[in-house]
PAGULUM-225516 format. One record per residue (C-alpha): z, y, x; residue in one letter; residue number from 0. Coordinates in Angstrom, 1 decimal, always signed. Layout:
BEGIN
+--------+--------+--------+------+-----+
!      w !      v !      u ! type ! seq !
+--------+--------+--------+------+-----+
!      Z !      Y !      X !    A ! NUM !
...
+--------+--------+--------+------+-----+
This chain:
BEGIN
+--------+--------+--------+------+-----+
!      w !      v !      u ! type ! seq !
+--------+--------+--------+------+-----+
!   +6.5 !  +15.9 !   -6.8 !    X !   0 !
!   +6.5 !  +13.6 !   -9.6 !    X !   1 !
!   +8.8 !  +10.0 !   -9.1 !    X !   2 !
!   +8.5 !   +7.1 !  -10.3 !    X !   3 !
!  +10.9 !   +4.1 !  -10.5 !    X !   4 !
!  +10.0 !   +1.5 !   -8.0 !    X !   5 !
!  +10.9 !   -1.8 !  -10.4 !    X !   6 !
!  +14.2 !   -2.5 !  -10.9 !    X !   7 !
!  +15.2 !   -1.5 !   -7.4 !    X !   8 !
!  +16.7 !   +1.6 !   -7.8 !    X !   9 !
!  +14.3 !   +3.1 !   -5.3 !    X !  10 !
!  +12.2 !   +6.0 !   -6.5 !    X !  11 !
!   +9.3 !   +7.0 !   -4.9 !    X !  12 !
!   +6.3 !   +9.5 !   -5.8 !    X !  13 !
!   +3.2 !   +9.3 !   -8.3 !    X !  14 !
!   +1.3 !   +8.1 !   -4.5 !    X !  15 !
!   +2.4 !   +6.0 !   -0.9 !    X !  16 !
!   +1.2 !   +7.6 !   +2.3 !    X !  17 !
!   -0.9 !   +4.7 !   +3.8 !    X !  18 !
!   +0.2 !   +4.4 !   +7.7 !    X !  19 !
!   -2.9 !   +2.1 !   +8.6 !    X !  20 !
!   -5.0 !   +5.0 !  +10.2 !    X !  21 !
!   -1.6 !   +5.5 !  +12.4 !    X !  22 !
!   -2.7 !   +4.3 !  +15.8 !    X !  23 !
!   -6.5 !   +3.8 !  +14.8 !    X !  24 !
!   -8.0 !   +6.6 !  +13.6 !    X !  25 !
!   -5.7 !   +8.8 !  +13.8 !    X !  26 !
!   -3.4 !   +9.4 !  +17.2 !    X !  27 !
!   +0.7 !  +10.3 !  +17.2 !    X !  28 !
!   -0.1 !  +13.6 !  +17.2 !    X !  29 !
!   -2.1 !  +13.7 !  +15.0 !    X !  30 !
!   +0.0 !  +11.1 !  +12.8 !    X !  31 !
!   +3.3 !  +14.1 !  +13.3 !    X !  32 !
!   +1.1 !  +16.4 !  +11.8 !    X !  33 !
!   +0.4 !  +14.5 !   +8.3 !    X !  34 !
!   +3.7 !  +13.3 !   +8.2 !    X !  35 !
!   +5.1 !  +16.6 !   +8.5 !    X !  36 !
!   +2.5 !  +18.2 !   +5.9 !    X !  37 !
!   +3.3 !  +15.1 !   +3.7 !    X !  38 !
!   +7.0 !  +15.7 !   +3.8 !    X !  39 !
!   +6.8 !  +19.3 !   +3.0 !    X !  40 !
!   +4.5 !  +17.8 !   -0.1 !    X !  41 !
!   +6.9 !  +15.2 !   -1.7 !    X !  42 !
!   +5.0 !  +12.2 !   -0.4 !    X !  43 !
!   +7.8 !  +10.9 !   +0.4 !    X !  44 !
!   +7.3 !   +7.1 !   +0.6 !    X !  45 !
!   +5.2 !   +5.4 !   +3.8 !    X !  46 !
!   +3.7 !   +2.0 !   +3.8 !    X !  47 !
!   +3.0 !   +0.2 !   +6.9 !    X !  48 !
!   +2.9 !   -3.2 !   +8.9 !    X !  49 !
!   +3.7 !   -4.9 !  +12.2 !    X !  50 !
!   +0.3 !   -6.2 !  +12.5 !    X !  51 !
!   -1.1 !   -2.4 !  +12.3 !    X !  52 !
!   -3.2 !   -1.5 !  +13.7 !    X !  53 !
!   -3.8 !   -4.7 !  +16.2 !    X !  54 !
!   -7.7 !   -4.6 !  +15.2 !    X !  55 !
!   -8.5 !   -1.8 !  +17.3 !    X !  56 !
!   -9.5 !   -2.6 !  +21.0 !    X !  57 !
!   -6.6 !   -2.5 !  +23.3 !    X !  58 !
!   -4.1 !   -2.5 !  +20.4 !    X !  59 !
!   -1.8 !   -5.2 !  +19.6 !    X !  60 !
!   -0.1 !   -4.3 !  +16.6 !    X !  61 !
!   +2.8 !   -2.5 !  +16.0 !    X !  62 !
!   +1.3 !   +0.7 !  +16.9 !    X !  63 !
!   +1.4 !   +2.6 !  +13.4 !    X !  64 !
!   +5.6 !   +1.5 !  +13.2 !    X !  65 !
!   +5.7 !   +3.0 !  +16.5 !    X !  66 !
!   +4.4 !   +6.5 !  +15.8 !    X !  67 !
!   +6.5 !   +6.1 !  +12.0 !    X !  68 !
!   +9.6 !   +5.6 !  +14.0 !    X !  69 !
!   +9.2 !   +8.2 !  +16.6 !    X !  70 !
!   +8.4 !  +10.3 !  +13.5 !    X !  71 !
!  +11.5 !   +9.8 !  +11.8 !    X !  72 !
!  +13.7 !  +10.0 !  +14.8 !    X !  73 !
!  +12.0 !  +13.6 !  +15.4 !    X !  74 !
!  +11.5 !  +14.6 !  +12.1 !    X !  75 !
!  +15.2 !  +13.3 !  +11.0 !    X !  76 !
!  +13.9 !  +12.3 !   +7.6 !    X !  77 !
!  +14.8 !   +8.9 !   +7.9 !    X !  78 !
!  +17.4 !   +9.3 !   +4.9 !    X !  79 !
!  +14.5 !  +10.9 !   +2.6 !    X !  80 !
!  +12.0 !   +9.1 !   +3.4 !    X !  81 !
!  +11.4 !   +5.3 !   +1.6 !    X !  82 !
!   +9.9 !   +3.3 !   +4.8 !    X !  83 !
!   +7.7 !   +0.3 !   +3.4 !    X !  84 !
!   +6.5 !   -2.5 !   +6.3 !    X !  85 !
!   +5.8 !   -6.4 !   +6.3 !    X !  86 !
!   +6.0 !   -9.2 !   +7.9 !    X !  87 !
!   +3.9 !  -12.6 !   +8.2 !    X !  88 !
!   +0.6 !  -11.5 !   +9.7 !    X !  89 !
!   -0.6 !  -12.8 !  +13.2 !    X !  90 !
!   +0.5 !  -10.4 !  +15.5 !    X !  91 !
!   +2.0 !  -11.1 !  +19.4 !    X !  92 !
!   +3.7 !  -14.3 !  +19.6 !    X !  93 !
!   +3.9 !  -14.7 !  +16.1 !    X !  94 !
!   +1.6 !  -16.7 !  +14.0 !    X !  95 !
!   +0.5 !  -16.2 !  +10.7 !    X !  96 !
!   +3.4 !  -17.5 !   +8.2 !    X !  97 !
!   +6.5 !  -16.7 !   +6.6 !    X !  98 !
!   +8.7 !  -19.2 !   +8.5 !    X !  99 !
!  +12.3 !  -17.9 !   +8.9 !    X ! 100 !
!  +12.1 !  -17.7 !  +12.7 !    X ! 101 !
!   +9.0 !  -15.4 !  +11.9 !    X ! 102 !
!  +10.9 !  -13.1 !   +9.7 !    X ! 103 !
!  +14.0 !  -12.9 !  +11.3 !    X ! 104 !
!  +12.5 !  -12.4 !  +14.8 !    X ! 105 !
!  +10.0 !   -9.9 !  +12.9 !    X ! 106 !
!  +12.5 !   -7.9 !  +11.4 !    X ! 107 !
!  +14.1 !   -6.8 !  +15.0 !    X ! 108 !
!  +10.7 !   -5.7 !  +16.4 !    X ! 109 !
!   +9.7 !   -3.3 !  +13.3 !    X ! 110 !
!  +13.1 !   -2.0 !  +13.6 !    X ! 111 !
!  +13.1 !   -1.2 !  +16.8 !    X ! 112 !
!   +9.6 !   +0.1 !  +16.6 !    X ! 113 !
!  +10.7 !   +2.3 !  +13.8 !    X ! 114 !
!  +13.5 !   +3.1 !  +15.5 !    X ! 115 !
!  +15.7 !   +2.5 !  +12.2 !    X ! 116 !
!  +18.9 !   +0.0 !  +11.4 !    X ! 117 !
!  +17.1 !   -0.8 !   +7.9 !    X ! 118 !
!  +13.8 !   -1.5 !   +5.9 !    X ! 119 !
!  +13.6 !   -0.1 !   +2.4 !    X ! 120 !
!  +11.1 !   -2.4 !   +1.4 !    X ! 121 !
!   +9.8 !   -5.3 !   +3.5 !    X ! 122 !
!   +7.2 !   -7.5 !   +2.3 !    X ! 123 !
!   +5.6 !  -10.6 !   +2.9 !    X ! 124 !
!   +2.1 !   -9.7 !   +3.9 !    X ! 125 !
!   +0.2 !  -12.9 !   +3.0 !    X ! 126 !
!   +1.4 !  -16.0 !   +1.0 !    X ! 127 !
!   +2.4 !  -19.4 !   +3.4 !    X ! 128 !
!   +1.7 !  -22.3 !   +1.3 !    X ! 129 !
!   +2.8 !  -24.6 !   +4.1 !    X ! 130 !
!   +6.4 !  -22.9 !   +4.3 !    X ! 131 !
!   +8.6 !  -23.5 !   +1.5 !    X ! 132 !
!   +9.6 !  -20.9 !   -0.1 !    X ! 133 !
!  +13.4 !  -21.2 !   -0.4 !    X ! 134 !
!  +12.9 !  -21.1 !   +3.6 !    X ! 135 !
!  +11.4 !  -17.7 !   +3.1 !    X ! 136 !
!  +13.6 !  -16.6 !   +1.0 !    X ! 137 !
!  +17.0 !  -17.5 !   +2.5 !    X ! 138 !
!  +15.7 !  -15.7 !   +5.7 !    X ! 139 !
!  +15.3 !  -12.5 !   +3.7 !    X ! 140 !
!  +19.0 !  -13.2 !   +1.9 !    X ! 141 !
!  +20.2 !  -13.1 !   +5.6 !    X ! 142 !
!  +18.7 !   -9.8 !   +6.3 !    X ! 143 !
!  +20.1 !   -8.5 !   +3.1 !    X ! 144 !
!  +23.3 !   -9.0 !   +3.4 !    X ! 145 !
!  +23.2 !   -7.7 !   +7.1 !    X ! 146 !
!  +21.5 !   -4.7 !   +5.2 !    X ! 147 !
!  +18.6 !   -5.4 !   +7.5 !    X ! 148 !
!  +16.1 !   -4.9 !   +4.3 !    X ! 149 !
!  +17.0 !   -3.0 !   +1.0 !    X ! 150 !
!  +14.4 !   -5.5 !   -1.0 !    X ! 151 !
!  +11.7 !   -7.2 !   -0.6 !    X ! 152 !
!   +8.3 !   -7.4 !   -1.9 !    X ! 153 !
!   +5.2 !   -9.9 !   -2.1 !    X ! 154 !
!   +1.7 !   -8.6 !   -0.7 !    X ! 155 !
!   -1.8 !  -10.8 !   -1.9 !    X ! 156 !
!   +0.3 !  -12.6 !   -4.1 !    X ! 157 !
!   -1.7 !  -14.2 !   -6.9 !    X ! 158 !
!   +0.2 !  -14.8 !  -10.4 !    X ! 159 !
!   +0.7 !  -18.5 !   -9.9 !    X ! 160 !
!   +2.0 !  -18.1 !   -6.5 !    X ! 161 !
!   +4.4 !  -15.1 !   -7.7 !    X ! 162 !
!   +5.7 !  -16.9 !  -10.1 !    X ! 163 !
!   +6.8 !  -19.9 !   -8.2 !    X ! 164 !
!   +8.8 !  -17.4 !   -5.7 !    X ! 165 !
!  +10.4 !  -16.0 !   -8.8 !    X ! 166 !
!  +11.4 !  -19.7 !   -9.9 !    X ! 167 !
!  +12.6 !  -20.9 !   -6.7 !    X ! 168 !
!  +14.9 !  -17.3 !   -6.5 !    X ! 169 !
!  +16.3 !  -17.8 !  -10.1 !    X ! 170 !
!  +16.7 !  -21.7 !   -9.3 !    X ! 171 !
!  +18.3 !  -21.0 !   -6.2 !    X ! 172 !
!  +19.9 !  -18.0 !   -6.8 !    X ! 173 !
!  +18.1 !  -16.2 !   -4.0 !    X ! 174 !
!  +16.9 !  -13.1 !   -3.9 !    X ! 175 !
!  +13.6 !  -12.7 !   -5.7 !    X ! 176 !
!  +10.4 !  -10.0 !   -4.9 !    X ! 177 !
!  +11.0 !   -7.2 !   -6.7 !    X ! 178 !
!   +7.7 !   -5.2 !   -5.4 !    X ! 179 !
!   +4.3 !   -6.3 !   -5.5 !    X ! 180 !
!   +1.7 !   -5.0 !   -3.2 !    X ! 181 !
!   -2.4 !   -6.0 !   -4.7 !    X ! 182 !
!   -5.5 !   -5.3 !   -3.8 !    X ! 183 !
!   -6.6 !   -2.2 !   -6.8 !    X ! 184 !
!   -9.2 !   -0.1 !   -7.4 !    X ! 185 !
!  -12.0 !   +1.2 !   -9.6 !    X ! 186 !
!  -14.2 !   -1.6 !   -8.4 !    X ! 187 !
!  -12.3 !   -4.5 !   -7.4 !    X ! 188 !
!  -10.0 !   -4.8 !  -10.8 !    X ! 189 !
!   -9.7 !   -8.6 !  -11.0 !    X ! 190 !
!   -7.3 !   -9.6 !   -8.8 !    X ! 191 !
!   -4.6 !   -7.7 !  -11.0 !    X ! 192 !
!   -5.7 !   -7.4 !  -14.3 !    X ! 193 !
!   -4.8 !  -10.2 !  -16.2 !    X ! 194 !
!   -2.5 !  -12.4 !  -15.2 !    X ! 195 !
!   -0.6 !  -10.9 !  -12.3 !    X ! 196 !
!   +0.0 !   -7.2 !  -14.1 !    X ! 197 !
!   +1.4 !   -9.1 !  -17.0 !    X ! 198 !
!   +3.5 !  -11.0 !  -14.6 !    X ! 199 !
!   +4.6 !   -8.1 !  -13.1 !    X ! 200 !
!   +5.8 !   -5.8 !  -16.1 !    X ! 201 !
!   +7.5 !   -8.7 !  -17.6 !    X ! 202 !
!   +9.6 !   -8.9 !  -14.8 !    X ! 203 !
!   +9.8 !   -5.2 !  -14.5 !    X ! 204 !
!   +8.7 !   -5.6 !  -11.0 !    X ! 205 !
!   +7.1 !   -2.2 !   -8.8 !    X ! 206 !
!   +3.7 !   -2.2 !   -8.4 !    X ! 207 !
!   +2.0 !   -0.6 !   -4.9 !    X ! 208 !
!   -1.6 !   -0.9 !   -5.1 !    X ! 209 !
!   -3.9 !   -1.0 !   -1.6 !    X ! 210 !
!   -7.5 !   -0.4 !   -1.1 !    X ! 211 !
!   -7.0 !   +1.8 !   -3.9 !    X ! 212 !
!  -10.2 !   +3.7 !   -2.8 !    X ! 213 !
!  -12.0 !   +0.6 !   -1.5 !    X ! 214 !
!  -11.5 !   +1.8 !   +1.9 !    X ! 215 !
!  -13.3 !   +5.0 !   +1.1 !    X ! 216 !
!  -16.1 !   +4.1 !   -0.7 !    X ! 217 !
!  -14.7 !   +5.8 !   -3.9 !    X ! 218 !
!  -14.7 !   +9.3 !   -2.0 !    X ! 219 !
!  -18.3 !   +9.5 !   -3.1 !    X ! 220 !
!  -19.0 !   +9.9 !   +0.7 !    X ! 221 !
!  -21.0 !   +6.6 !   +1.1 !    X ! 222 !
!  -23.7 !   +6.9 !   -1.2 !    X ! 223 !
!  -26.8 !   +5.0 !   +0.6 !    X ! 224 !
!  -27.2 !   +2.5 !   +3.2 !    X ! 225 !
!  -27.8 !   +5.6 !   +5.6 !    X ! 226 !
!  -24.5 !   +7.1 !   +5.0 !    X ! 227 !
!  -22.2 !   +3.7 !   +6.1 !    X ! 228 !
!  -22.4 !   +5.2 !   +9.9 !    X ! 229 !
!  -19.7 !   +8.5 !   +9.1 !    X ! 230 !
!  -17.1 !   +6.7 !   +9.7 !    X ! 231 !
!  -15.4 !   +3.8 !  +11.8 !    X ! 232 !
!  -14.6 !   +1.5 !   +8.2 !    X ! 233 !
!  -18.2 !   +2.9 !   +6.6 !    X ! 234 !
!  -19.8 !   -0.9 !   +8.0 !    X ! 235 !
!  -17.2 !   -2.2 !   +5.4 !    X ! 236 !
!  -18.7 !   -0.7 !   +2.6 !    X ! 237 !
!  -22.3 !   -1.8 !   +1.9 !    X ! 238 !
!  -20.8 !   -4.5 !   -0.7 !    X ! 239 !
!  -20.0 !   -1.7 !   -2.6 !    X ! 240 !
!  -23.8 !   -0.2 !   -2.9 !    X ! 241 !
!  -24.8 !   -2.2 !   -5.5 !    X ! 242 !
!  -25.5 !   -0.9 !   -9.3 !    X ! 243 !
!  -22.1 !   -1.0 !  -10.2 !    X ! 244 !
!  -20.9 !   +0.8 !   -7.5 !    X ! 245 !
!  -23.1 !   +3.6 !   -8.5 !    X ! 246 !
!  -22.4 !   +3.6 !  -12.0 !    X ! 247 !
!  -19.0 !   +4.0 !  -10.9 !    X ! 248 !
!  -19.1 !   +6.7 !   -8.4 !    X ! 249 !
!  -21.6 !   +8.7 !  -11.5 !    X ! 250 !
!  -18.5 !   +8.2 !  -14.0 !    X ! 251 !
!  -16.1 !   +9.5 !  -11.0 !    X ! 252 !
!  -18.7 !  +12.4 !  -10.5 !    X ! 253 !
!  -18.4 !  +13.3 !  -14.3 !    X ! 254 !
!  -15.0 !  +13.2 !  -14.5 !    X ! 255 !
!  -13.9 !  +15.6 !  -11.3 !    X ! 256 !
!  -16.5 !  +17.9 !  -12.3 !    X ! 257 !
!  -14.7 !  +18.6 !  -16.1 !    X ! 258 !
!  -11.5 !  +19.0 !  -14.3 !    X ! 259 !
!  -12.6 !  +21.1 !  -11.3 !    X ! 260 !
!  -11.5 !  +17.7 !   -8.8 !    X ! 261 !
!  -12.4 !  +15.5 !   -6.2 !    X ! 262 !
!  -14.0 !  +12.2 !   -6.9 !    X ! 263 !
!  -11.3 !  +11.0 !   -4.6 !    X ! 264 !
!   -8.5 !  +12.8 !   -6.8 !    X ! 265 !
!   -9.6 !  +11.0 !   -9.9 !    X ! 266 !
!  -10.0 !   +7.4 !   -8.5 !    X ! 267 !
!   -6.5 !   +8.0 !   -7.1 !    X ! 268 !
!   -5.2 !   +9.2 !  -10.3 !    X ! 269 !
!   -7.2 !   +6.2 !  -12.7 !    X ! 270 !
!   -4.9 !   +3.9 !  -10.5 !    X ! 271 !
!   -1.9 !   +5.6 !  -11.5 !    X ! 272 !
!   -2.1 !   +5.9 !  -14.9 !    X ! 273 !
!   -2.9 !   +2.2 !  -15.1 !    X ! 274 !
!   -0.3 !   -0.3 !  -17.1 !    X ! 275 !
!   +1.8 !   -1.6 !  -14.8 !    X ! 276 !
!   +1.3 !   +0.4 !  -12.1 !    X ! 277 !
!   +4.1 !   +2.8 !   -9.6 !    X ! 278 !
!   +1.4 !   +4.3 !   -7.2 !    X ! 279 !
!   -1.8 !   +3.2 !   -5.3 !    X ! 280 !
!   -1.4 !   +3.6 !   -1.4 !    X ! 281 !
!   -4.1 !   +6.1 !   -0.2 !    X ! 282 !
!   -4.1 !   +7.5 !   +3.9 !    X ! 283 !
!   -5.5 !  +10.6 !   +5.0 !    X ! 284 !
!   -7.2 !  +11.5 !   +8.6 !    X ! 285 !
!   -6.9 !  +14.9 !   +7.9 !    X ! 286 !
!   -5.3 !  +18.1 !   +6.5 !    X ! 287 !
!   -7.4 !  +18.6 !   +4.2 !    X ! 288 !
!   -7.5 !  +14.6 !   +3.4 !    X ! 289 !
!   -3.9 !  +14.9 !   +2.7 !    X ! 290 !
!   -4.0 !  +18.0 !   +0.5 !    X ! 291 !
!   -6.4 !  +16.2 !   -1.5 !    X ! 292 !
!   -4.0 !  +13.1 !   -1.8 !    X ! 293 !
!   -1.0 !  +16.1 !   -3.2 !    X ! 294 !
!   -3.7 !  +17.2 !   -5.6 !    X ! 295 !
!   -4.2 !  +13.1 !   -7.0 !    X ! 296 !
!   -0.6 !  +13.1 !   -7.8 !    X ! 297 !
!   -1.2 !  +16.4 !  -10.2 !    X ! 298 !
!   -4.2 !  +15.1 !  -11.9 !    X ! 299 !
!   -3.4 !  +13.9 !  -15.3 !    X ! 300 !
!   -6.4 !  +11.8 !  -16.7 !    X ! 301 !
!   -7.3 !  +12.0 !  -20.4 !    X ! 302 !
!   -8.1 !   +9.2 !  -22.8 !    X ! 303 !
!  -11.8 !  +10.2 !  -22.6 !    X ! 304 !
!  -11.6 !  +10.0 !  -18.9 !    X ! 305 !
!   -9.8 !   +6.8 !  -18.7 !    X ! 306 !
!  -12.0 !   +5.0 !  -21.3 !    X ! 307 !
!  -15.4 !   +6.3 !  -19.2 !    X ! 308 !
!  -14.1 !   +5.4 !  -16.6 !    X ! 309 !
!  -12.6 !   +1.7 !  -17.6 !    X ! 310 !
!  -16.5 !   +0.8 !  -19.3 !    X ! 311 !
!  -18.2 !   +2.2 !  -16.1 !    X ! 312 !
!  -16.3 !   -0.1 !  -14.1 !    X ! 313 !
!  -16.1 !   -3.3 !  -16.5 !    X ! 314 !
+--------+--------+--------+------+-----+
């Protein structure tokens, strides 16, 4: 399996992140034990989760995916070779949604002990808080830190602007700063990182984990008419993505796994890593064969052609 340097953070992690937001949801702990085990025998050695997964299901109230994660790793005893990813700053339990220090530092005990871990590799804050300041934020992560609580820390829905000013305040303050960025990227929604935030982001030689990188499965080519949004529990998500360009899209992704003998999955996946500024797109599986798939990504290598058809069928 291919690595990749994660920023500047000394953490190396492969070509894709194993999403854990199916962990608890669609996908049960034993289930969950299964992928994990087939991804470690893979390489995929990187998992990204959150406290606040997956509290959306009925009867859930978050913390579930950390909980099957950690009594993964304590069985598995991969803990040491495997990069665990998680955030804070969503509402979940008692908590509400911000990044106050009282937030993170209560936060930070409860995903530990549901990962059944002593550290965080790479801890994020989920959502931006305007009305906390950020030095606030920050200094609650220096404490963790230095208790070697949390190896780094990343931002997660962070626009450019609001980036920036977090990098400011750290180098002003001489806290420490977000070294991993976690956006919103795919074939179809490219905005929110193109511009601005990506050229942010290599500047500062800062990892890049992308989520949604399928648009929550609509690139798999399996939704493909209104009729098809019923095959699975996220396919009432989807119907924004029906529209001409969505189409146009999913033809280019058709044309392009067919010249390489691939999965229109595979190549969306692999478009999102090749990108410019990019470390890896987060992508989860339900499956065995879902999770093959996801091994196979990390071995496609696009061509220019491929990009560039790609790139003007999504513009």
């Amino acid at each position: 399996m291919k690595l990749r340097n994660l920023g500047e953070t000394g953490i190396r992690v492969p070509t894709l992140v194993l999403g854990g937001n199916v962990f608890g949801w669609t996908v049960d702990e034993a289930r969950a034990f299964e992928l994990l085990d087939r991804a470690a025998a893979a390489g995929l050695s990187a998992i990204d989760t959150a406290d606040s997964y997956s509290s959306w299901v009925p009867g859930n109230v978050g913390g579930e995916s950390e909980t099957i994660l950690g009594k993964w790793l304590k069985r598995s005893g991969r803990r040491d070779s495997t990069v665990v990813i998680t955030k804070v700053g969503s509402a979940v339990g008692n908590y509400p949604k911000d990044l106050t220090a009282r937030h993170i530092l209560s936060g930070v005990e409860d995903s530990l002990r549901r990962l059944q871990t002593d550290r965080i590799d790479v801890y994020f804050s989920h959502w931006p808080d305007p009305a906390t300041p950020i030095e606030e934020t920050l200094r609650a992560y220096q404490a963790l830190i230095q208790q070697g609580k949390v190896r780094v820390i990343g931002a997660s829905n962070y626009d450019a602007q609001q980036l920036g000013d977090a990098l400011g305040t750290a180098a002003r303050k001489s806290l420490p700063r977000y070294q991993v960025v976690q956006p919103e990227y795919n074939l179809y929604n490219r905005a929110a990182f193109e511009g601005a935030l990506r050229e942010l982001c290599v500047r500062e030689g800062l990892g890049v984990i992308t989520y949604f990188s399928l648009a929550s499965g609509f690139l798999t080519g399996k939704y493909r008419s209104p009729a098809d949004l019923g095959k699975s529990p996220r396919g009432q998500m989807l119907g924004k993505y029906l529209d001409d360009r969505g189409r146009r899209i999913l033809g280019a992704l058709d044309a392009v796994a067919g010249s390489h003998g691939a999965q229109a999955a595979e190549v969306a996946l692999a478009w999102v890593a090749q990108q410019p500024g990019v470390t890896a797109p987060i992508a989860s599986a339900t499956t065995a064969e879902q999770l093959a798939s996801l091994v196979r990504a990390t071995e496609l290598t696009l061509t220019k052609e491929d990009l560039q058809a790609l790139a003007e069928a999504s513009a």
